[in-house]
N, C-alpha and C positions, 0 to 999 in steps of 0.2 A: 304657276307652280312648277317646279323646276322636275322633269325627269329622273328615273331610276338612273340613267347613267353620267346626267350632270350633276346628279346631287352626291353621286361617287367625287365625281372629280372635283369639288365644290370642300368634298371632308378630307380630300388627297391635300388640296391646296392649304386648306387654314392648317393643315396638320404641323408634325413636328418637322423641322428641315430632311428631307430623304427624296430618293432617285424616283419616287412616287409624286412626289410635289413636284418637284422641276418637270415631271411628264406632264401633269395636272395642267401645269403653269402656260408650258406649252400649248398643249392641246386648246386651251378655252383663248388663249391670244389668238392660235388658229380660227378657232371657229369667231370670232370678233371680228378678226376678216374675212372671214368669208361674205359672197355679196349673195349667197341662195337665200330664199325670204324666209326659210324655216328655219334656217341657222342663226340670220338675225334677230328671229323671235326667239331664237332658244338663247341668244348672247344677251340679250336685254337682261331675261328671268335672273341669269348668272351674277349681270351685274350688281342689279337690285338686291339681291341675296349678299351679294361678296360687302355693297356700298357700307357697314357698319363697320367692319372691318380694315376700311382706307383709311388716309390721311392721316398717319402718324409718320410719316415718310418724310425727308424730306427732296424735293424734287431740286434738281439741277438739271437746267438747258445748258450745255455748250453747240456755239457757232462761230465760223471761218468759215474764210475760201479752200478752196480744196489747195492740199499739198501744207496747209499752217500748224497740222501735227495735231489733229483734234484725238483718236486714235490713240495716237503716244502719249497725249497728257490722260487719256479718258484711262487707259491702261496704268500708268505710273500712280495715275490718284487712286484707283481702283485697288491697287495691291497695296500703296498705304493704308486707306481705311482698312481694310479685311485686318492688317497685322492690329490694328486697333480695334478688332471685335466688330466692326460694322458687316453686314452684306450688302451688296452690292448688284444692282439689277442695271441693266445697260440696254437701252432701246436706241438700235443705231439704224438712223434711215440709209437705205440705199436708191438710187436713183432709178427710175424707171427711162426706158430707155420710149419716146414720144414715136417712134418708127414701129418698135415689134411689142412692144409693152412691158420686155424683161428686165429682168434686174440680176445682177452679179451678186450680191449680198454677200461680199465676201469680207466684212468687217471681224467676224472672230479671227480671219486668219492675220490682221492685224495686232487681235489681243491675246496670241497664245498661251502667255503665261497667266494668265488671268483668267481665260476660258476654261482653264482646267481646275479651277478652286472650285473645292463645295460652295462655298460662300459668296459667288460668282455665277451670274445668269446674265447672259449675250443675248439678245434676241435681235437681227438684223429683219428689218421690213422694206416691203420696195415703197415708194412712194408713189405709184400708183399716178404719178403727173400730178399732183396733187399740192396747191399753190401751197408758198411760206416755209419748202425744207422738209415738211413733218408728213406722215399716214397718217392718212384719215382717220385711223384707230387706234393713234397714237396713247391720246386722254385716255382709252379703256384700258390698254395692255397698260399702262404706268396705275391705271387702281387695282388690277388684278394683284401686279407684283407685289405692290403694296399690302394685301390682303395674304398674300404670302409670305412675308414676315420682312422684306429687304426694306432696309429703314433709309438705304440711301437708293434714289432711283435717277438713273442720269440722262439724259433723252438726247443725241447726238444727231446733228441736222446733217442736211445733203451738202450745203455748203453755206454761200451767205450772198445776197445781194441787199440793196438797199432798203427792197420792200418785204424780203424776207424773213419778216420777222415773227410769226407766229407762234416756234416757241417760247419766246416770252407770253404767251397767252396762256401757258400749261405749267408753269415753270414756279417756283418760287422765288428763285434767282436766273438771272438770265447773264452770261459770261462769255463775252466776245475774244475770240482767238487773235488774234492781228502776228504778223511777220513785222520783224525789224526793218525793213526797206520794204513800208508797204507802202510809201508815198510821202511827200512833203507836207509841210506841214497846214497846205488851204484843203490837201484830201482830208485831213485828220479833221476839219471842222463840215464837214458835211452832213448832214443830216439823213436822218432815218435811223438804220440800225443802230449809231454810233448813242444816241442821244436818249437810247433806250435800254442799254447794256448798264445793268448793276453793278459788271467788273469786267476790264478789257486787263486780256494777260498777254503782253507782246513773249512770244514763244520763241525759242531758237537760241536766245542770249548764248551761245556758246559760239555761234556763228561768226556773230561780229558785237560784240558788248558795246562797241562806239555807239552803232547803229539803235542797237538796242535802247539807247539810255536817251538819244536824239528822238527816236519814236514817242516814248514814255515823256519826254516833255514837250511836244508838241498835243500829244492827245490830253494827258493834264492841261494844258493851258484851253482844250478846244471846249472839253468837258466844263471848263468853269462858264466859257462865252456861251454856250450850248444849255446851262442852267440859268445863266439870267435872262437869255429870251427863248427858251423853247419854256421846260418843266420849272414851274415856281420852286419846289420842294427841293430841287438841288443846289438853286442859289443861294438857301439858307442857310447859317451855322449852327441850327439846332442840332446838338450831340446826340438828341434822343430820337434820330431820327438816321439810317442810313445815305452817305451820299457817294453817288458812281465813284470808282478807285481805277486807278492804273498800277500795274505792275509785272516785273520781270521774272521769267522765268527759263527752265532747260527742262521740256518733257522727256528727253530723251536720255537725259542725265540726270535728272531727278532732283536736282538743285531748284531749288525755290517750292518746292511742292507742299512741304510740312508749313508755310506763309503762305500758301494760298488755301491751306483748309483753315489757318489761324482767322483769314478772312471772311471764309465763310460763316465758320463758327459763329464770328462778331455781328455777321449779317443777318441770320437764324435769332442770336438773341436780341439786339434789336428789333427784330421784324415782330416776335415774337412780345414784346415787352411794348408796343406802341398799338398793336394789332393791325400792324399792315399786312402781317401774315395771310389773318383770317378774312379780312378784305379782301384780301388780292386772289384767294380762293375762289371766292363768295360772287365776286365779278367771271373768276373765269367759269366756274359753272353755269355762270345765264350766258355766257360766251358761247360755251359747248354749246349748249341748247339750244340757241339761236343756228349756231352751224349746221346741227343735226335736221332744224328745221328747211333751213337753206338748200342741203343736200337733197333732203325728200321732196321736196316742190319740185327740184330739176330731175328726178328722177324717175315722179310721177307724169314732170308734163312730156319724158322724152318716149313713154311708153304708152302712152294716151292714146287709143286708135285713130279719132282723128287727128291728131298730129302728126303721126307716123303714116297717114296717108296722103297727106297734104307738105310734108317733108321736103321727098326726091324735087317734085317740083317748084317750088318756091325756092332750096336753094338754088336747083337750076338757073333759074331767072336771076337771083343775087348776083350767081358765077360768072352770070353773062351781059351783065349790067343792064338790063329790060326791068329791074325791079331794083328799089330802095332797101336795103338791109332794113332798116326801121318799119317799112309797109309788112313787110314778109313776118318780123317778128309778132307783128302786132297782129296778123291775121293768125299765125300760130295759137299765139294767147287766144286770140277771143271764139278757137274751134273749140277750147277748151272749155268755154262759154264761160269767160272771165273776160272784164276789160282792167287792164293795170296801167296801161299808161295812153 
């Protein structure tokens, strides 16, 4: 049962658009981070309260390597929807730094003109080291907003490598950044991210349009080899069904932008009319689940008394090669008085 003062911020949130919601908004993303165990118990109550209220949204992942203009397209598309009556929520990861644990979170000073619309909410999070691009708390703060009325919610990664691909596990659509001269054309058939992107937008075209158009049919051609031996579903010519697209764009000129929301649009009502939608939903919440569970086993076994007594020493021995990383693990586990492997 939710508190006299989250069920304030609970009636700030559902309420009508005002400088009271976006505090609301804030605050309970705040506390969803937070790692105190009171706070967690008070972010659950919230969620469960807010969860009837989700899922009318729809979610968009963007990811690239850093410097491919994720920022400038999130900002450019961001001020188109609004002139269209949309609101707009932006969950931009920022990187944690593995040395002091900070992060810069300086993604609004990217989206100036945008961070200043009512109809406009930035929230930069650090990632905490936190594998696949995204916060750990990503999934909540994108249902909070949602319960807050933003029907577009867009969750912007730390950058991109091969196995980084997580937001597509939260995402509705998942839309891969790439640069005009991001590589020839055996990089463009490589596996992982590539072969799991709904829509890859080669960015920059203002740059070098040759380059740009060389890109866009090297990754078309990869994306077709990529769907008859990776994913069945994209080999096929079923019209009723979406299949990966490439295309060119200028974030920073704004050309191409009003064709890449045509695309989305077409993506939503397919997804929507086939119910890949609510599937792909329906997956990533026992996705979540599973994560959440994942997180609290290692979080329970790193605070275990005997573990944390039996710890310093055992890594010691690993550090110093007198003991097997695998022995050391496994006497861990079994202080805990579990045998797992």
């Amino acid at each position: 049962m939710l508190n006299a003062v989250d069920q304030i911020l609970v009636n700030d949130l559902t309420g009508a658009p005002s400088s009271a919601q976006r505090r609301a908004l804030a605050k309970i993303i705040t506390l969803l981070e937070s790692t105190r165990m009171d706070h967690r118990k008070r972010a659950d109550e919230v969620l469960n309260t807010l969860l009837p209220k989700t899922g009318k949204s729809f979610r968009l992942g963007i990811s690239g390597v850093p410097g491919v203009g994720k920022s400038t397209l999130i900002e450019t598309l961001g001020l188109y929807l609004i002139e269209k009556g949309h609101r707009v929520a932006v969950l931009a990861i920022d990187p944690s730094s593995s040395l002091s644990g900070g992060s810069i979170l300086g993604d609004k000073t990217r989206m100036e003109r945008l961070s200043v619309l009512d109809n406009a909410f930035i929230r930069p999070s650090p990632s905490s080291c936190t594998l696949g691009g995204v916060a750990e708390k990503t999934r909540g703060a994108m249902l909070v907003a949602e319960a807050a009325g933003f029907d577009i919610v867009i969750v912007e990664t730390v950058g991109v490598g091969q196995s980084e691909i997580a937001v597509a596990g939260m995402t509705d659509m998942f839309l891969l950044l790439q640069l005009p001269n991001a590589g020839d054309d055996l990089q463009a058939i490589k596996k992982g991210v590539m072969e799991i992107a709904d829509l890859i937008v080669i960015n920059k075209v203002d740059i070098d349009p040759d380059a740009a158009m060389r890109a866009q049919l090297f990754i078309t051609s990869s994306l077709r080899l990529l769907g008859f031996q990776g994913n069945p579903d994209h080999a096929s010519h079923n019209q009723e069904y979406w299949h990966p697209q490439v295309m060119t764009l200028s974030a920073l000129e704004g050309s191409g932008v009003p064709e890449l929301w045509e695309k989305i649009l077409h993506f939503q009502k397919l997804q929507n009319a086939n119910g890949q939608l609510q599937s792909r939903r329906k997956q990533q919440a026992g996705a979540w689940m599973w994560d959440r569970i994942d997180a609290g086993l290692k979080n329970a076994f790193q605070n275990h008394p005997a573990v944390q007594a039996l710890l310093p020493g055992l890594s010691a021995e690993v550090n110093q090669g007198t003991m097997a990383a695998s022995v050391a693990a496994r006497r861990l586990l079994e202080a805990m008085g579990h045998e797992f492997f």
